[in-house]
mmCIF entry with sequence, helices, sheets and N, C-alpha, C, O atoms, coordinates in Angstrom:
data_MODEL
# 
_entry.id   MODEL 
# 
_entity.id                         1 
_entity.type                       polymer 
_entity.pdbx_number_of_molecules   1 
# 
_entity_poly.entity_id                      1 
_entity_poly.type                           'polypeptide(L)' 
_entity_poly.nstd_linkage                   no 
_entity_poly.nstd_monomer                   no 
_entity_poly.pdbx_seq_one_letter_code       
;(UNK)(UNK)(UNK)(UNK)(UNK)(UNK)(UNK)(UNK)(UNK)(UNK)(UNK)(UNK)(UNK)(UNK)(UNK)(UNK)
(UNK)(UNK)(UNK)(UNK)(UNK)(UNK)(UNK)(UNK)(UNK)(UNK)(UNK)(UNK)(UNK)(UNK)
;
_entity_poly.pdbx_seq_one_letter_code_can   XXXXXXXXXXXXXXXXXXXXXXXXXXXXXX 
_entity_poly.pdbx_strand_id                 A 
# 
loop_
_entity_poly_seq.entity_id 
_entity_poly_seq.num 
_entity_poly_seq.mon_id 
_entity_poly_seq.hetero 
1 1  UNK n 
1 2  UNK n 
1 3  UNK n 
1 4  UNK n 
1 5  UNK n 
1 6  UNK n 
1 7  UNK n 
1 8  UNK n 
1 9  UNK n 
1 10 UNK n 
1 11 UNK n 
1 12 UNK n 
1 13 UNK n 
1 14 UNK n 
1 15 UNK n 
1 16 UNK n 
1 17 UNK n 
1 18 UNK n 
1 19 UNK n 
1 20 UNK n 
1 21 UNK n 
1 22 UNK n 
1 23 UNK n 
1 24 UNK n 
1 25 UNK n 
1 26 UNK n 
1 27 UNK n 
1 28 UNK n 
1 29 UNK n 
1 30 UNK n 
# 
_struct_asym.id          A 
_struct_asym.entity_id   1 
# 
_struct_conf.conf_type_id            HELX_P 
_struct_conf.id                      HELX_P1 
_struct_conf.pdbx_PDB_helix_id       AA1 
_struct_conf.beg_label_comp_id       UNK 
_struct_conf.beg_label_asym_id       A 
_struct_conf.beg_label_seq_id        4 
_struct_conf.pdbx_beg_PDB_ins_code   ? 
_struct_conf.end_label_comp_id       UNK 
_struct_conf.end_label_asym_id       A 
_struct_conf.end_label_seq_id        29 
_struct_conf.pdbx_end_PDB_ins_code   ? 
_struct_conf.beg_auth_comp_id        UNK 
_struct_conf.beg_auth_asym_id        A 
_struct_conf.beg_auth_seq_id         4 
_struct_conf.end_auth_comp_id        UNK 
_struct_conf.end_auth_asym_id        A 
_struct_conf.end_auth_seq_id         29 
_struct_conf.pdbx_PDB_helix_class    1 
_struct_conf.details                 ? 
_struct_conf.pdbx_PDB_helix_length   26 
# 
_struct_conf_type.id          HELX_P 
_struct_conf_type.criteria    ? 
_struct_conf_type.reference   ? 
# 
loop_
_atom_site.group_PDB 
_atom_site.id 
_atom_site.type_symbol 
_atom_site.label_atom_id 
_atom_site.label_alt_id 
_atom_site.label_comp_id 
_atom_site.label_asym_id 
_atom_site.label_entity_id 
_atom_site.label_seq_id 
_atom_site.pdbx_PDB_ins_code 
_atom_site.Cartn_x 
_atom_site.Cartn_y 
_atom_site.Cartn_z 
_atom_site.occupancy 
_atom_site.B_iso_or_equiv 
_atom_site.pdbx_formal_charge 
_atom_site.auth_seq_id 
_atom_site.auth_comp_id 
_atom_site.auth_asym_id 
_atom_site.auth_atom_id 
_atom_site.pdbx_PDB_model_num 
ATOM 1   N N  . UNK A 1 1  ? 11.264 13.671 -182.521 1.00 0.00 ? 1  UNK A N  1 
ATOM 2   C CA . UNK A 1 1  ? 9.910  14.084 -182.149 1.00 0.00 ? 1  UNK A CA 1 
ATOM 3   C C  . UNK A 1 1  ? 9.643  13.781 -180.663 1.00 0.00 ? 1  UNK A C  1 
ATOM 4   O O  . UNK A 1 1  ? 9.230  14.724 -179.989 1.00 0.00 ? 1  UNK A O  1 
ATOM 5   N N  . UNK A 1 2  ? 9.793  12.793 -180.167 1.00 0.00 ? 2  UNK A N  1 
ATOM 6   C CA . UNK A 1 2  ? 9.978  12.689 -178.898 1.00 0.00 ? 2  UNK A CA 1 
ATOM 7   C C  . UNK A 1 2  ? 10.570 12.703 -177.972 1.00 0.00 ? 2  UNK A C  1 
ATOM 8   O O  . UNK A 1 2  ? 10.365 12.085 -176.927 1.00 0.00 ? 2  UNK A O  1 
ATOM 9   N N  . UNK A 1 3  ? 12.004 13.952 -178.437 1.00 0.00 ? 3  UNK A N  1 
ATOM 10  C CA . UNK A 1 3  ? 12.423 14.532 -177.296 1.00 0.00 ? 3  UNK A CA 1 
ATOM 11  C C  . UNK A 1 3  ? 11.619 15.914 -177.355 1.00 0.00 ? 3  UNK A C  1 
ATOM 12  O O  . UNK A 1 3  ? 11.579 16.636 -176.358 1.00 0.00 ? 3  UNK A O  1 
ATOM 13  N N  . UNK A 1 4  ? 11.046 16.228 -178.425 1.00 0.00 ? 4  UNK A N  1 
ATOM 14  C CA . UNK A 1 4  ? 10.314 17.868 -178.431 1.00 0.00 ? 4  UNK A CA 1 
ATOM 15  C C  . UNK A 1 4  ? 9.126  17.380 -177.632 1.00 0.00 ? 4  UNK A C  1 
ATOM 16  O O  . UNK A 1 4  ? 8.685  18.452 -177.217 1.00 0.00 ? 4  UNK A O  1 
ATOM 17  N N  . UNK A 1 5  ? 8.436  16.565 -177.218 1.00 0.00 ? 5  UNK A N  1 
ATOM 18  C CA . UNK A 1 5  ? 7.650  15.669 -176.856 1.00 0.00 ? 5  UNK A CA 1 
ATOM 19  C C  . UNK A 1 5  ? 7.801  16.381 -175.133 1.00 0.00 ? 5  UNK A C  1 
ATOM 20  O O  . UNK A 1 5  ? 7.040  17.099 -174.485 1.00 0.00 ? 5  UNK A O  1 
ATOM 21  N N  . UNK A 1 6  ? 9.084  15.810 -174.842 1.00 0.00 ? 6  UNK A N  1 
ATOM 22  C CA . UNK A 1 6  ? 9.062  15.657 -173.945 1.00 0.00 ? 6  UNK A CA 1 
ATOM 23  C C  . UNK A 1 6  ? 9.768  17.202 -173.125 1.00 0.00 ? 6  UNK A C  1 
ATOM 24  O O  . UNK A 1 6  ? 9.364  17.674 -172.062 1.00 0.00 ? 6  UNK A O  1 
ATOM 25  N N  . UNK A 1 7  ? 10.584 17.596 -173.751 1.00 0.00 ? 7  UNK A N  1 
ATOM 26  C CA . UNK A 1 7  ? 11.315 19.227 -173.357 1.00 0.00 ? 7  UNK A CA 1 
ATOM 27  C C  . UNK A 1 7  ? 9.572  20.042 -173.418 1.00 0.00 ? 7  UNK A C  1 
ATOM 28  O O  . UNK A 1 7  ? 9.607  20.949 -172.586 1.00 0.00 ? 7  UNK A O  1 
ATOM 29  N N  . UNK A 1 8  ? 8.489  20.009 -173.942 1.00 0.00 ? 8  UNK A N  1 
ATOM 30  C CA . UNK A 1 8  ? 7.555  20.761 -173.964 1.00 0.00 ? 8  UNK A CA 1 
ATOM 31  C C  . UNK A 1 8  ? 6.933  20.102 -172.907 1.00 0.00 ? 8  UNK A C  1 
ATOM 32  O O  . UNK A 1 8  ? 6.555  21.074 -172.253 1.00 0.00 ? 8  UNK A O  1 
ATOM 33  N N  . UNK A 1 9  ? 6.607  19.228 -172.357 1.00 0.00 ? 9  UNK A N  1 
ATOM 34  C CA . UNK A 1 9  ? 6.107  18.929 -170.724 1.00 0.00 ? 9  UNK A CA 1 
ATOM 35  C C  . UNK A 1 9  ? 7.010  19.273 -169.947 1.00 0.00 ? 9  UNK A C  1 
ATOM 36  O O  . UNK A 1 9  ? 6.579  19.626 -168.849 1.00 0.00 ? 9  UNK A O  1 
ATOM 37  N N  . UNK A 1 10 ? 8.647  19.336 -170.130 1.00 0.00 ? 10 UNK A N  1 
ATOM 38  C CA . UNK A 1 10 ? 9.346  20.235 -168.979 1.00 0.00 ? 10 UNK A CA 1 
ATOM 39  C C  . UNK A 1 10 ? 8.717  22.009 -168.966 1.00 0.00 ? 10 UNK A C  1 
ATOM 40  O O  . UNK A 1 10 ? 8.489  22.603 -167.912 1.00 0.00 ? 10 UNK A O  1 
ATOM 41  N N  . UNK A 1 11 ? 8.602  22.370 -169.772 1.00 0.00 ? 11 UNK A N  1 
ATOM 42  C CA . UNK A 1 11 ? 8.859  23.807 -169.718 1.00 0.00 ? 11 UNK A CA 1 
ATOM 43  C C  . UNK A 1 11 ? 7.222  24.000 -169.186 1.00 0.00 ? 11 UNK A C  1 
ATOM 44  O O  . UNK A 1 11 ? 6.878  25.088 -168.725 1.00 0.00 ? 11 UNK A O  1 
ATOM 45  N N  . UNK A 1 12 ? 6.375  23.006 -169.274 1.00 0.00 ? 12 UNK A N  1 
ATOM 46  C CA . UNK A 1 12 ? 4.665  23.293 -169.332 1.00 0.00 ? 12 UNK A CA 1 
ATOM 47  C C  . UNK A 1 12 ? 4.747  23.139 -167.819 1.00 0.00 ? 12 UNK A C  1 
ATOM 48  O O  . UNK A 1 12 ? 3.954  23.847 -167.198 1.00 0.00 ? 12 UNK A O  1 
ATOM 49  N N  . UNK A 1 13 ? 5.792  22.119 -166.889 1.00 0.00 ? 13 UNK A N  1 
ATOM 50  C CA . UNK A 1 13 ? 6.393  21.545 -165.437 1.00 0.00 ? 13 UNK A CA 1 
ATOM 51  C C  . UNK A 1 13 ? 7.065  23.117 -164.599 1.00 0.00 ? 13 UNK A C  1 
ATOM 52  O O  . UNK A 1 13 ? 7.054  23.252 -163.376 1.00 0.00 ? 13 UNK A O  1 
ATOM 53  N N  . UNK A 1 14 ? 7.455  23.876 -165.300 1.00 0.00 ? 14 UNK A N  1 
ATOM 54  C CA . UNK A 1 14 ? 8.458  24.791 -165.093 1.00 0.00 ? 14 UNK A CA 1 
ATOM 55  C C  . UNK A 1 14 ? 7.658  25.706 -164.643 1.00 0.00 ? 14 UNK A C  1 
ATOM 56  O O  . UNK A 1 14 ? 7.584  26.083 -163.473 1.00 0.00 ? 14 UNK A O  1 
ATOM 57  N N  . UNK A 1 15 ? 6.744  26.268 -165.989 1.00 0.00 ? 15 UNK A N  1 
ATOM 58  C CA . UNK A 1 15 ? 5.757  27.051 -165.964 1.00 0.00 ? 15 UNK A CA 1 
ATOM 59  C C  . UNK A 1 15 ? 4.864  26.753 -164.428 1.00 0.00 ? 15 UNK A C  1 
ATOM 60  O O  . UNK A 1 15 ? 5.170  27.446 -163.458 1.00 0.00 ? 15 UNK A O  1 
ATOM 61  N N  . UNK A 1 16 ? 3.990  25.911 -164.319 1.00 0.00 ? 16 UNK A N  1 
ATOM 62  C CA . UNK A 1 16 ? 3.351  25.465 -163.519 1.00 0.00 ? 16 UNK A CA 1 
ATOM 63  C C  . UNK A 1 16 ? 4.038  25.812 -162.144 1.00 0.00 ? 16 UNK A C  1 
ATOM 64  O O  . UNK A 1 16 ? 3.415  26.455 -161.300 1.00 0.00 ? 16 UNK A O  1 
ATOM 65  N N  . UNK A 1 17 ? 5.243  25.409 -161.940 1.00 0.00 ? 17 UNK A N  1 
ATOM 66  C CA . UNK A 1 17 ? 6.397  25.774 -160.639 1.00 0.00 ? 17 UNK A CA 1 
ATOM 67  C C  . UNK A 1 17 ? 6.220  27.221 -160.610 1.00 0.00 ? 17 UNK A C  1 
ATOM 68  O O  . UNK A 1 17 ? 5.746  27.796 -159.631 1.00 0.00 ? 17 UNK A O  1 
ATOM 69  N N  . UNK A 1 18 ? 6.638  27.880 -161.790 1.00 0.00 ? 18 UNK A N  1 
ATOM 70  C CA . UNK A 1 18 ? 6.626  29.605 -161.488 1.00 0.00 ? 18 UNK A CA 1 
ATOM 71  C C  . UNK A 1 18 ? 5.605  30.282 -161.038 1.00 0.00 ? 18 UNK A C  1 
ATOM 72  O O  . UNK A 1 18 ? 5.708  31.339 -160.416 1.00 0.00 ? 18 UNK A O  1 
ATOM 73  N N  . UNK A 1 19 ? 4.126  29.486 -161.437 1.00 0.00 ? 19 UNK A N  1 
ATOM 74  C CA . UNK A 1 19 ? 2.867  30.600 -161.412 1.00 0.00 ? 19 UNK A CA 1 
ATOM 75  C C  . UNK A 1 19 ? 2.804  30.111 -159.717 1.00 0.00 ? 19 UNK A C  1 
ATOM 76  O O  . UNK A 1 19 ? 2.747  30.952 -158.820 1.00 0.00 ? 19 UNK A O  1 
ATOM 77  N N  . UNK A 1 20 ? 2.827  28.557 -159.442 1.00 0.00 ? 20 UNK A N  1 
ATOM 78  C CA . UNK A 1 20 ? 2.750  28.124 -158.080 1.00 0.00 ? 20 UNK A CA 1 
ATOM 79  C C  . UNK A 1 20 ? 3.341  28.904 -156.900 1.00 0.00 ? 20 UNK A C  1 
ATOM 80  O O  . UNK A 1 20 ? 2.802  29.100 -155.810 1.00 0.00 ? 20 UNK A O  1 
ATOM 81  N N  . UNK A 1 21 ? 4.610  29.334 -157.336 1.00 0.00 ? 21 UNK A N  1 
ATOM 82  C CA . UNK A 1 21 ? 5.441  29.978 -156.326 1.00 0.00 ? 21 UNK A CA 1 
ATOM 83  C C  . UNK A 1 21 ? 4.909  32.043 -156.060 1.00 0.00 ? 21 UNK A C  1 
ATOM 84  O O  . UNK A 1 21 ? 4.788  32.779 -155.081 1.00 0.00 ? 21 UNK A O  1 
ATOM 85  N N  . UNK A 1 22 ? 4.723  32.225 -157.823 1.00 0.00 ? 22 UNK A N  1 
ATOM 86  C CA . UNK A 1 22 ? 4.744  33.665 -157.622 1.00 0.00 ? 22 UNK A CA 1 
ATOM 87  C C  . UNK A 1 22 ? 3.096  33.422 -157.093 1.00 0.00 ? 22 UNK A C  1 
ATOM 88  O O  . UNK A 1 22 ? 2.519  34.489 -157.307 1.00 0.00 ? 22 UNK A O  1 
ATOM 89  N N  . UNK A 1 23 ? 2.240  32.533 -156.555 1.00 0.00 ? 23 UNK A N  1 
ATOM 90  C CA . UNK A 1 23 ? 0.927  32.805 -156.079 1.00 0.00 ? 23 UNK A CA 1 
ATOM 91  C C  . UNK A 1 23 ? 0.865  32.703 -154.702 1.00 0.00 ? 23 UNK A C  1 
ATOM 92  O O  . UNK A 1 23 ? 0.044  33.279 -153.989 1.00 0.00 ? 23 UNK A O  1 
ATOM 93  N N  . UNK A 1 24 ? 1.811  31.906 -154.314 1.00 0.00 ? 24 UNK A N  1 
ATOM 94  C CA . UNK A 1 24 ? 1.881  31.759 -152.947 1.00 0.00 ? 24 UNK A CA 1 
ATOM 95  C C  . UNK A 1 24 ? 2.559  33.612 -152.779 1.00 0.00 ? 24 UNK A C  1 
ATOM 96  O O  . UNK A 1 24 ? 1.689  34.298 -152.242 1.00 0.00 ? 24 UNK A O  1 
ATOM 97  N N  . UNK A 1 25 ? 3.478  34.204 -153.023 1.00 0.00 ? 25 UNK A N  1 
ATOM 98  C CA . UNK A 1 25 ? 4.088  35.365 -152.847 1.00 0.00 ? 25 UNK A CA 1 
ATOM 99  C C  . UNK A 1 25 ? 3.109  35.980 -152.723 1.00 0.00 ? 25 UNK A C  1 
ATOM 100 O O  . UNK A 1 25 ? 2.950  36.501 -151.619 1.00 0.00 ? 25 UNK A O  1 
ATOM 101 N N  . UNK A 1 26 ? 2.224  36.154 -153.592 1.00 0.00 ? 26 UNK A N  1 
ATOM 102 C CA . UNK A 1 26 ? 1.342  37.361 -153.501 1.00 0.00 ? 26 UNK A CA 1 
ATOM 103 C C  . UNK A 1 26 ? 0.303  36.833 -152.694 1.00 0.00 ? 26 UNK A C  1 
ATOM 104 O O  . UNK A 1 26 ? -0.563 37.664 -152.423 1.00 0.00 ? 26 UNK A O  1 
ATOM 105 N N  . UNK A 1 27 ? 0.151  35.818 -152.280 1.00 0.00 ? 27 UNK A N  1 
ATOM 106 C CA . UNK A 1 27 ? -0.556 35.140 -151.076 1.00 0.00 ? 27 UNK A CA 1 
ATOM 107 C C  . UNK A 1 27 ? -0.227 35.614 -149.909 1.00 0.00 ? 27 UNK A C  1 
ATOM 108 O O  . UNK A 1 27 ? -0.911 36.191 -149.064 1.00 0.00 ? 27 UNK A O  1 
ATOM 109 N N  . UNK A 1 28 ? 1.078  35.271 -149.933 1.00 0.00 ? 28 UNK A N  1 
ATOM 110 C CA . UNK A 1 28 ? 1.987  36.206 -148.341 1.00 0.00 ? 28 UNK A CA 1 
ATOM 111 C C  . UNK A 1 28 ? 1.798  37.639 -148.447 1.00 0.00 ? 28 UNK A C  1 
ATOM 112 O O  . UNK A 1 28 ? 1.489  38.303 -147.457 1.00 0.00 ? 28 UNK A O  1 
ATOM 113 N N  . UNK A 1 29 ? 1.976  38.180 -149.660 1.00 0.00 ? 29 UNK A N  1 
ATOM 114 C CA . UNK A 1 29 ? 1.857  39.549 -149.310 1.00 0.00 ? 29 UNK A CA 1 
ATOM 115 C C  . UNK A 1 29 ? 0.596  40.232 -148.719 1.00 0.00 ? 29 UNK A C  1 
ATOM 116 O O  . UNK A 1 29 ? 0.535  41.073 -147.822 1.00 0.00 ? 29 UNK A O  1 
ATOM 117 N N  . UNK A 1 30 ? -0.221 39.762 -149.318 1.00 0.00 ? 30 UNK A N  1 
ATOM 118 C CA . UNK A 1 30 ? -1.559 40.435 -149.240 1.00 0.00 ? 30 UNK A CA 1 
ATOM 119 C C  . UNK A 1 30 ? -2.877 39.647 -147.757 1.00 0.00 ? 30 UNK A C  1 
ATOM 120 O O  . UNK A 1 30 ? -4.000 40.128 -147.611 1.00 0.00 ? 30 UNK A O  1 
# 
């Protein structure tokens, strides 16, 4: 249980990285 614990705050870490990056992109673009 508490490695599912913890792999679901990586991917919630991951997530967070992706929206961060693809916002800055469309930041630059526009």
């Amino acid at each position: 249980m508490n490695s599912q614990k913890h792999s679901k705050k990586l991917v919630v870490r991951i997530n967070q990285a992706i929206y961060s990056l693809m916002y800055k992109q469309a930041k630059d673009i526009s």
